[in-house]
C-alpha positions in Angstrom: 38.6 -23.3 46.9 39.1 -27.3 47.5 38.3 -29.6 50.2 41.8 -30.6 51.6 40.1 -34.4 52.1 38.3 -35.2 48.6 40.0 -32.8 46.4 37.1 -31.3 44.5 36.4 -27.9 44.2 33.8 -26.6 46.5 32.3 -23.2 45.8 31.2 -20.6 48.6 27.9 -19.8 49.5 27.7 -16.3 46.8 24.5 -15.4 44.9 26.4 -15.7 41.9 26.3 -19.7 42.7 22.5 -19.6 43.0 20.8 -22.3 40.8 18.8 -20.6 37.9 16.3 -21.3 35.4 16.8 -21.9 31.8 15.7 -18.4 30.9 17.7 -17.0 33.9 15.1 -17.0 36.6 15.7 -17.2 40.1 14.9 -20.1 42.0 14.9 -21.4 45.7 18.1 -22.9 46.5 16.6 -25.7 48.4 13.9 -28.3 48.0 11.6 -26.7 50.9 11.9 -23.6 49.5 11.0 -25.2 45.9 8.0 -27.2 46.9 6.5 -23.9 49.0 6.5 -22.0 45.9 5.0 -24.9 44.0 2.5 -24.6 46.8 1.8 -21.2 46.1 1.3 -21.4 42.7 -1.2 -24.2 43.2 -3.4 -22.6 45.3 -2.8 -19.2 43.6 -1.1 -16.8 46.0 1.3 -16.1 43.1 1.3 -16.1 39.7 3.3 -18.2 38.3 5.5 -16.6 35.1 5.9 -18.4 32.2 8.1 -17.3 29.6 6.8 -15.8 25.8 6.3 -18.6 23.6 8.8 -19.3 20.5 6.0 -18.0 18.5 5.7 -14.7 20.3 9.4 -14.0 21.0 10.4 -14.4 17.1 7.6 -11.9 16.5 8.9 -9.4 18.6 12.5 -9.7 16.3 10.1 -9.4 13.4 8.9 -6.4 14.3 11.9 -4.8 14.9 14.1 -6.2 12.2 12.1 -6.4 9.4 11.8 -2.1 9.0 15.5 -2.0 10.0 16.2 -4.3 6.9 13.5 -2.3 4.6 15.4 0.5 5.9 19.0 -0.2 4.8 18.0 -1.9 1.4 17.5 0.7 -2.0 14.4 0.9 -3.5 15.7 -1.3 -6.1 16.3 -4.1 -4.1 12.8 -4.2 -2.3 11.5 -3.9 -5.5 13.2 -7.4 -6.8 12.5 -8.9 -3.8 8.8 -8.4 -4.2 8.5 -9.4 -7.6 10.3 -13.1 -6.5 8.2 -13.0 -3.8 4.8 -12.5 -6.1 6.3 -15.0 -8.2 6.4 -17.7 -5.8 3.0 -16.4 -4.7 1.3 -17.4 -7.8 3.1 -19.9 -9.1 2.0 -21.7 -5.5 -1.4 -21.3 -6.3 -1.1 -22.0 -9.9 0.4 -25.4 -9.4 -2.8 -26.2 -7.2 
């Protein structure tokens, strides 16, 4: 859709134009509507929800991903990986 007099696109009023959050929250449209909920989370009527941390989120993968890999790898291969593992282990504290 264009405006016939400036000829940029304009878009029409659809949810899917809505203005969202870096994680993909929603978020008021509107500056009223933005400083009201701003206004509620000050003087706690609402919670306000903050994303998991880095730190959190990248355990979560860890949890899941790290007996996926055990999982697919032969005994042979967790074995070696250990042993360089140990290795670096105590040659760190050797070194020290």
């Amino acid at each position: 859709m264009k405006s016939d007099a400036l000829g940029i696109a304009i878009q029409p009023c659809d949810p899917a134009y809505m203005p969202k959050g870096p994680q993909g929250q929603k978020r008021p449209a509107d500056v009223i509507g933005n400083a009201v909920r701003v206004m509620q989370i000050a003087t706690g009527e609402i919670a306000e929800d903050l994303p998991d941390t880095g730190k959190d989120y990248a355990r979560k993968g860890g949890l899941i991903g790290g007996p996926k890999r055990a999982a697919k790898l032969s005994k042979k291969r967790r074995v070696e990986i250990a042993k360089k593992a140990a290795r670096v282990r105590w040659k760190r504290h050797e070194s020290t």
